[in-house]
Every structure is written in structure tokens, then in C-alpha cells.
C-alpha positions as CSV (number, residue, x, y, z in Angstrom):
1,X,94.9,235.2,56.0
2,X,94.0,235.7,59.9
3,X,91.6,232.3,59.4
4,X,94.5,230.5,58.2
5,X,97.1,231.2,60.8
6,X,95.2,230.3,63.5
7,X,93.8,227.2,61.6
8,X,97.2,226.6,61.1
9,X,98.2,226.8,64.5
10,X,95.0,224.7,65.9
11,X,96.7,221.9,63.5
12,X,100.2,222.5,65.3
13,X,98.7,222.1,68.7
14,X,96.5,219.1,67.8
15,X,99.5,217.2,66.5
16,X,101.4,217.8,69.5
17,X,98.7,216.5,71.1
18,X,98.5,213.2,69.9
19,X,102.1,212.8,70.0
20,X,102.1,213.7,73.7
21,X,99.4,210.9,74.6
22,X,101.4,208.0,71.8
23,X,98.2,208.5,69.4
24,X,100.8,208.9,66.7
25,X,98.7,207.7,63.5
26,X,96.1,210.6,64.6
27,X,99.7,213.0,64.8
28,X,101.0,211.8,61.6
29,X,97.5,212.5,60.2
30,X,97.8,216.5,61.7
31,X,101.2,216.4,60.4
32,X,100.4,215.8,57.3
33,X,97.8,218.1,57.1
34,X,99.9,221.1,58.4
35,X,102.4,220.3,55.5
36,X,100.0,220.1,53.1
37,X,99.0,223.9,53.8
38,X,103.0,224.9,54.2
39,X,105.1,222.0,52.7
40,X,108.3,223.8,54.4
41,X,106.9,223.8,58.5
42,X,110.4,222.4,60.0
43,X,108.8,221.6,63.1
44,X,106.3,219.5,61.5
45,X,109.0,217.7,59.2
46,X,111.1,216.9,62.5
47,X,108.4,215.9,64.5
48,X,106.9,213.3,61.4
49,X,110.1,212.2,61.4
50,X,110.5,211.8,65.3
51,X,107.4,209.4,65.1
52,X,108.2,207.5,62.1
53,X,111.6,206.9,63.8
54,X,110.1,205.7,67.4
55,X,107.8,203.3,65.2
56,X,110.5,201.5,63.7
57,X,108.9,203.2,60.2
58,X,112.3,203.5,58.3
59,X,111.6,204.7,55.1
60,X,108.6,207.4,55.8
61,X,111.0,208.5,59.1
62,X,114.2,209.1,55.9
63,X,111.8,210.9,53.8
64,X,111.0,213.3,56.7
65,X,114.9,213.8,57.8
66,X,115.6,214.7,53.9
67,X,113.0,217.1,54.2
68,X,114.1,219.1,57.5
69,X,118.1,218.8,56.3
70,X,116.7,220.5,53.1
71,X,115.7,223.3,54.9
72,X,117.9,223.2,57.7
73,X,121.2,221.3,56.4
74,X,123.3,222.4,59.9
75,X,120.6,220.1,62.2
76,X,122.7,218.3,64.3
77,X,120.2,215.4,65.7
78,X,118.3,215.4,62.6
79,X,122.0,213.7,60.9
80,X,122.5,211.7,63.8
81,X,118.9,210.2,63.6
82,X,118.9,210.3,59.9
83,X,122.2,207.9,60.4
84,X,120.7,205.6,62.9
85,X,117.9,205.0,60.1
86,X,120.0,204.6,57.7
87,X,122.0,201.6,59.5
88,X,118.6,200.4,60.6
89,X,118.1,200.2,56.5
90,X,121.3,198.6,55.9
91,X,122.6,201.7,54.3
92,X,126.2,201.6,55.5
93,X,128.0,203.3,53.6
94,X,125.2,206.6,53.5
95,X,125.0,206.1,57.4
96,X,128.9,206.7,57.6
97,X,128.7,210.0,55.7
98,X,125.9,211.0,58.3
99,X,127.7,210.3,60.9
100,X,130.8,211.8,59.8
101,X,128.7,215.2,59.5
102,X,127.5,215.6,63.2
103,X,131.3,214.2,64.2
104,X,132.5,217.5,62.6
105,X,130.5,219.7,65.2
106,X,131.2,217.0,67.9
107,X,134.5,215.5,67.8
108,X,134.3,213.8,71.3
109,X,130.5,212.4,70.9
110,X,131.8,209.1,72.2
111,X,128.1,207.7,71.5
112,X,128.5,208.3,68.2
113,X,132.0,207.7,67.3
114,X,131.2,204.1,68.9
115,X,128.2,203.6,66.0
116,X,130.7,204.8,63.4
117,X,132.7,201.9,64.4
118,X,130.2,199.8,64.4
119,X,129.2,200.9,61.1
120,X,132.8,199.6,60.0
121,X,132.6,196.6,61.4
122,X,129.9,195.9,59.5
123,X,131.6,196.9,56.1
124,X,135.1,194.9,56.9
125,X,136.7,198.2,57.3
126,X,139.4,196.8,60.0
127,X,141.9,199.8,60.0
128,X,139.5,202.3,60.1
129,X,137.8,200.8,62.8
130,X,140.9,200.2,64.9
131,X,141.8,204.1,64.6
132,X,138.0,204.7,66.1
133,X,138.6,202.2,69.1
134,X,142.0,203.9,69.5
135,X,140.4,207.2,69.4
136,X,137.8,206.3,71.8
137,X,140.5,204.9,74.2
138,X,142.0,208.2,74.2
139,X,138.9,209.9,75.6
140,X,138.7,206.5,77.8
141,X,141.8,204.4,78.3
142,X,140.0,202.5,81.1
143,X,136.8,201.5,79.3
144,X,136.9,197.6,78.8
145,X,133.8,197.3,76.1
146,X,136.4,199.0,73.7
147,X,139.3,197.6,75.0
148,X,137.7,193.9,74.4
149,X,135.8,195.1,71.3
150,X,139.3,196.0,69.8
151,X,141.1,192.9,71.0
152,X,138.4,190.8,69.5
153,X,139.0,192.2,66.4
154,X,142.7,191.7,66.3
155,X,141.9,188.3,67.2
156,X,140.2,188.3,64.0
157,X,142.9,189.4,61.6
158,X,145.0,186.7,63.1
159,X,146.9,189.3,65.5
160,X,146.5,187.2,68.9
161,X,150.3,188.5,69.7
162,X,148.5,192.4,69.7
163,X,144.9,190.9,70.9
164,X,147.0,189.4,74.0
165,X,148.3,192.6,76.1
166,X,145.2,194.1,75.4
167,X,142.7,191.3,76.7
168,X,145.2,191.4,79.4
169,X,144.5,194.9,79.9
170,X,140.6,194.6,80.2
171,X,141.6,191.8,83.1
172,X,143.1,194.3,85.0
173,X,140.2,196.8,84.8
174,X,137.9,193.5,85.7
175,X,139.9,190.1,87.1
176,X,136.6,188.4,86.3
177,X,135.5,189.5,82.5
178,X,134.6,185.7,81.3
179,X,135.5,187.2,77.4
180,X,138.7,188.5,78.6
181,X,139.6,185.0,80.6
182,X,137.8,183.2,77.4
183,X,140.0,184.9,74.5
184,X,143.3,185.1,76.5
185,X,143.1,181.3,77.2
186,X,142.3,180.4,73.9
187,X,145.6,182.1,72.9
188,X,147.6,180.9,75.6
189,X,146.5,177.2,74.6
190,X,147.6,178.0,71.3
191,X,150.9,178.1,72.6
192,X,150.6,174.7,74.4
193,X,150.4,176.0,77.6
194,X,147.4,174.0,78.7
195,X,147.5,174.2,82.2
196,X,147.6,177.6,82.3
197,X,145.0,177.8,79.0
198,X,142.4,175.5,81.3
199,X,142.1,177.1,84.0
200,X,141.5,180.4,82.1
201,X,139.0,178.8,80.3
202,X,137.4,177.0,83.4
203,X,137.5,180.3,85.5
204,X,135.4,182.2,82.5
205,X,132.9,179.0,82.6
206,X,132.3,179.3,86.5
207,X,132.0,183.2,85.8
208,X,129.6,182.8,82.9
209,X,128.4,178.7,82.3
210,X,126.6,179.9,79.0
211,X,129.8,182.1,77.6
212,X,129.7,180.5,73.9
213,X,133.2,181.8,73.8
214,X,134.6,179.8,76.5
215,X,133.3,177.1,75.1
216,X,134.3,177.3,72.2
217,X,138.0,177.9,73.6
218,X,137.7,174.4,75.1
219,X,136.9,172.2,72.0
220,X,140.1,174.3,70.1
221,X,142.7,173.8,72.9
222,X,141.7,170.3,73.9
223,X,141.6,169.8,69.7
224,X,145.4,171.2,70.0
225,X,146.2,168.7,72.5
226,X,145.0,166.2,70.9
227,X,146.5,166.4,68.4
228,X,149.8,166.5,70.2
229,X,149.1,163.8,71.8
230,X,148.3,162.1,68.6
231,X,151.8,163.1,67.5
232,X,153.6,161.6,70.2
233,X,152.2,158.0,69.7
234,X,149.3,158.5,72.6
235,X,146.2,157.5,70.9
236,X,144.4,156.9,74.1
237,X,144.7,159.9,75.4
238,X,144.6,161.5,72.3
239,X,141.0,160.1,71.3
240,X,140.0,161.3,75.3
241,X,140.9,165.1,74.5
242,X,139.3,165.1,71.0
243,X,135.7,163.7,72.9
244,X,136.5,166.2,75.1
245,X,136.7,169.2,72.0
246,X,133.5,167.6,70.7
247,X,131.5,167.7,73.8
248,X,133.1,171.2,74.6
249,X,131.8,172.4,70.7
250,X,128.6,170.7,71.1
251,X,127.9,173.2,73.8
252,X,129.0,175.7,72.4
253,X,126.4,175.4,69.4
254,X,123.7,174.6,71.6
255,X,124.3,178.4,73.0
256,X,125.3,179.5,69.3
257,X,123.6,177.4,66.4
258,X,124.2,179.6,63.7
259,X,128.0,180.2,64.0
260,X,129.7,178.7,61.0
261,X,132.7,178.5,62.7
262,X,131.6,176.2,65.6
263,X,130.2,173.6,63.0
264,X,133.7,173.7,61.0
265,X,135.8,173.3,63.7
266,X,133.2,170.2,65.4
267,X,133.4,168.2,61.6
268,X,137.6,168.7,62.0
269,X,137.3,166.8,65.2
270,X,134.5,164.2,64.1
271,X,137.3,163.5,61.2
272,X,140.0,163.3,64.4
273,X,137.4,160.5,65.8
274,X,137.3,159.0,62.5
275,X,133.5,159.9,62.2
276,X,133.7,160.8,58.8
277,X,129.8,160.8,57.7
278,X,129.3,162.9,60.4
279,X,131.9,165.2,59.9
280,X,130.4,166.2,56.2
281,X,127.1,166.9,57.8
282,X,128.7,169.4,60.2
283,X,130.8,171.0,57.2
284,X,127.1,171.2,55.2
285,X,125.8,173.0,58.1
286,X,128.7,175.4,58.5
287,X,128.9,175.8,54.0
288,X,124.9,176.6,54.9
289,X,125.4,179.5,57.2
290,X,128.6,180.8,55.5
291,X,128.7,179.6,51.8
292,X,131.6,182.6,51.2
293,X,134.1,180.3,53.4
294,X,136.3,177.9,52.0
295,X,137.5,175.7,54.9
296,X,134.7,173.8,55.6
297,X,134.1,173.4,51.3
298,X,137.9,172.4,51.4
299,X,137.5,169.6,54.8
300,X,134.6,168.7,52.6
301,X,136.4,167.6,50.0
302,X,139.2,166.0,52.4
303,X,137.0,163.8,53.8
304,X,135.4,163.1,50.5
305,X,138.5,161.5,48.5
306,X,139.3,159.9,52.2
307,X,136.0,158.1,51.9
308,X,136.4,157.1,48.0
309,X,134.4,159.6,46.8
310,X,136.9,161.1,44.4
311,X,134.3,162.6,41.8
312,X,132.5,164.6,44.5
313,X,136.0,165.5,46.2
314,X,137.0,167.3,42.9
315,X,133.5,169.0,42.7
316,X,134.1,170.7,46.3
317,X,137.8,171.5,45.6
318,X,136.9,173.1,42.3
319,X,134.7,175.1,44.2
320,X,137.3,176.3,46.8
321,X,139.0,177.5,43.6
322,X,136.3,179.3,42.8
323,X,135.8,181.3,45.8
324,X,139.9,181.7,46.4
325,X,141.9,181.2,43.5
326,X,144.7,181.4,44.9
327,X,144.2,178.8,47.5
328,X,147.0,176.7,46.6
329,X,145.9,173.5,48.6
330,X,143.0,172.9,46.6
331,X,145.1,173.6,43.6
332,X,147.2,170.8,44.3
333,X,144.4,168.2,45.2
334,X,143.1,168.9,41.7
335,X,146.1,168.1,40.3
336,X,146.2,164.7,41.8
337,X,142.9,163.2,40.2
């Protein structure tokens, strides 16, 4: 019994060893053997875990957390950790429940509650993730990230009039945040006020020349005008503003190639130049990067029935139908074949 505690504890001080000087396959190895002689050592379950974790070694570094939250199921850093693994493995949902554990012993761990939202993002979960930035905002009613962060996402559920005051908020924290100046032009030249929208827009460029954001704000409000100027009989000028979206998109891809959006909104203004073949390759590369999307399968099929093509136009609106059903355009294209 003497022989195998200190055997035991020459083990324990060999691991620590190798972990000390980063030999951590010769730690894992003492590790192992330690549990192997007491399967419940806590220390050794935490500190396998600790190295599976800093080696990016998901799975083993899960394993281990299980193991010290078996037998101690109050260990703070062991749920947080066992979280971040379990984000790192896509396991959103299981990450959540994690995190919600160590936010019930710490409330106001602003670190965390910022990965929860994350976390949320991730899984669509708007509302709740609005009530975290909120939360945060209370603890920090100054901090910009968040403040941008949450405008972005109104922006995304199609709130610009609530995204607005609060991009206008982060500009008063910091005049020169390019996002801020990108986003709050971009909304402001959705209102056809393009003076003002420009030189939003051309402030965040001088700020930041390679802010994909900015750029992209360009190609939409010079896409806006024109088509307003297209409206008003001035094809000229109209033709001049949608080059000008297209060169303005065509930078913003080069700084963000995979963004499905970019490549939708560059074939709507190809179609505005009456480029049409070139407009259903940029659809095909934005349907490539987001299949679940329907506008670009839908401005597919536009341009297809423009060109003739009637039998593949039905094709592509039969299969806006079958990712929205409700989508009631497409539903009335169909019905005029």
C-alpha cells in the first residue's frame, strides 16, 4: 500500500512535468497511467482534459470534462471549457446548456454571456440573442462591439428603423467606426438621401479601404439611384450609377468571395445593364454558396423566361416553391406558362 502511494504520486509529479515543459503526449501518457491505477483522480481528469483542450483535441478533451463533472458536477471552469468544446464541435444546442450552468454561479460573467450569444446567433435564435446584447449593455451601455453587434442584427430582421439610433449610438462612442458609418449610410440611402448616404459611405472607405461592408453599401445605394433615375426617363445617368453599383460589388467580392449576398445583388444589376448571361452566372454562384435562398433561384428564373428560356424558367420557379411555398411571386409565374 506504502509502494503504491508514492508510485502513485511519482506518476502525478512526472505528468506535471511534461505538461510544464509542453511535452504533452509524454503527460497524457502519465495521465493515463495514473487513472488506470485510480480511474476517479480529479486532478488527473482536469488536467487530460486541460491538454486535450489546448491541442485543439475535441473529442478526447469532452471525454475528460464528463469525467471530472461526474465527480465533481459544481466545477465551474470545467462547464465553461466543456462549452467552449462543445461549440468548437458544433454542438450548439449542448454548449448552451453548459453555459447556462456556470451563468447560474456567475450572472455578470460578461465573457461568457457574450459566447452564449454567439451561441444563438449561430442557431437563428434572434430574440434570445437580443435579450443577451441588451443584458450585456446593461453591465456596459458604452461598449460599441455590442452596440454594433446588436444593430447588425436588427439590420438583419429587416428593423433598419431600430438598427438606426443604435448605429448612431456606437458613432457617438467612436465618430470614426467604418461599420457604424457603413450600415447607417446604407440605410440612409435607402431613404434616397444620397448625398448624405455617400459621404457616409466614402468616410467609412477612407477609414477602412478594404471594409466589405462599405462596399457593399455603395453597389445597393448607387443600385437605388439607379433605378430612380431609370424611373424618371434618365437612362444615361441611370446606366452610369448601375456601373458604378457593379464596380462598387465587384470589390466588395474581391474582399468577400463567399458572401451569397454580394453575388445576388451583382446579377440584379448585370440584368439592370442588360447583361443577362452574366447575370445567371452570378445568381449560380450565389444558389452555390446559399442553395437555402430563394432570391437568387427566383432572379434566375426572371432572367430565364426574359431570355426565352421558358422550360428552364419553370424549373427554377418550381424550385422557389419548393423551398418557400408560400412565395406567392413564383406562384404566379407558374401560372403563366
Amino acid at each position: 500500500m506504502k509502494f503504491e502511494f508514492f508510485k502513485k504520486k511519482d506518476l502525478m509529479q512526472e505528468a506535471e512535468d511534461y505538461k510544464r515543459s509542453g511535452k504533452y503526449d509524454r503527460a497524457l501518457e502519465a495521465y493515463g497511467n495514473i487513472l488506470k491505477l485510480d480511474p476517479k483522480n480529479l486532478k488527473a481528469w482536469y488536467d487530460k482534459a486541460s491538454i486535450h483542450f489546448t491541442l485543439e483535441q475535441y473529442l478526447p478533451a469532452l471525454d475528460a470534462y464528463e469525467n471530472v463533472l461526474e465527480l465533481d458536477p459544481n466545477n465551474i471552469k470545467a462547464w465553461h471549457e466543456k462549452g467552449f468544446v462543445l461549440l468548437n464541435l458544433e454542438r450548439f444546442e449542448e454548449a448552451l446548456v453548459a453555459y447556462d450552468r456556470v451563468l447560474e454561479s456567475e450572472p455578470g460573467n460578461t465573457k461568457l454571456l457574450y459566447e452564449k450569444a454567439m451561441v444563438l446567433r449561430e442557431l437563428k435564435k434572434d430574440a434570445e440573442t437580443l435579450k443577451i446584447y441588451d443584458r450585456l449593455l446593461q453591465i456596459d451601455m458604452n461598449n460599441s462591439k455590442i452596440l454594433f453587434e446588436k444593430g447588425l442584427l436588427l439590420s438583419e430582421l429587416g428593423k433598419d428603423a431600430d438598427a438606426l439610433p443604435v448605429y448612431e449610438t456606437v458613432l457617438g462612442i467612436e465618430p470614426n467606426h467604418a461599420g457604424a458609418l457603413a450600415r447607417k449610410g446604407l440605410i440612409i440611402g435607402n431613404r434616397r438621401q444620397y448625398a448624405e448616404s455617400f459621404g457616409l459611405l466614402d468616410k467609412a472607405l477612407k477609414i477602412d479601404p478594404v471594409n466589405w461592408d462599405a462596399w457593399f453599401g455603395k453597389g445597393k445605394v448607387w443600385g437605388f439611384k439607379g433605378t430612380d433615375l431609370s424611373a424618371l426617363g434618365r437612362h444615361y445617368d441611370a446606366v452610369k450609377a448601375f456601373e458604378t453599383a457593379l464596380s462598387s460589388y465587384d470589390k466588395a467580392i474581391e474582399l468577400n468571395p463567399k458572401n451569397a449576398v454580394l453575388w445576388h445583388e451583382k446579377g440584379v444589376i448585370l440584368k439592370e445593364l442588360d447583361k443577362k448571361n452574366e447575370a445567371i452566372k452570378a445568381f449560380d454562384k450565389s444558389i452555390e454558396i446559399n442553395p437555402g435562398n430563394t432570391k437568387p433561384w427566383y432572379e434566375k428564373g426572371l432572367t430565364l423566361k426574359e431570355l426565352g428560356k421558358e422550360g428552364e424558367a419553370m424549373n427554377y420557379f418550381k424550385k422557389v416553391l419548393e423551398l418557400d411555398p408560400s412565395h406567392t411571386l413564383a406562384r404566379h409565374k407558374l401560372k403563366q406558362f
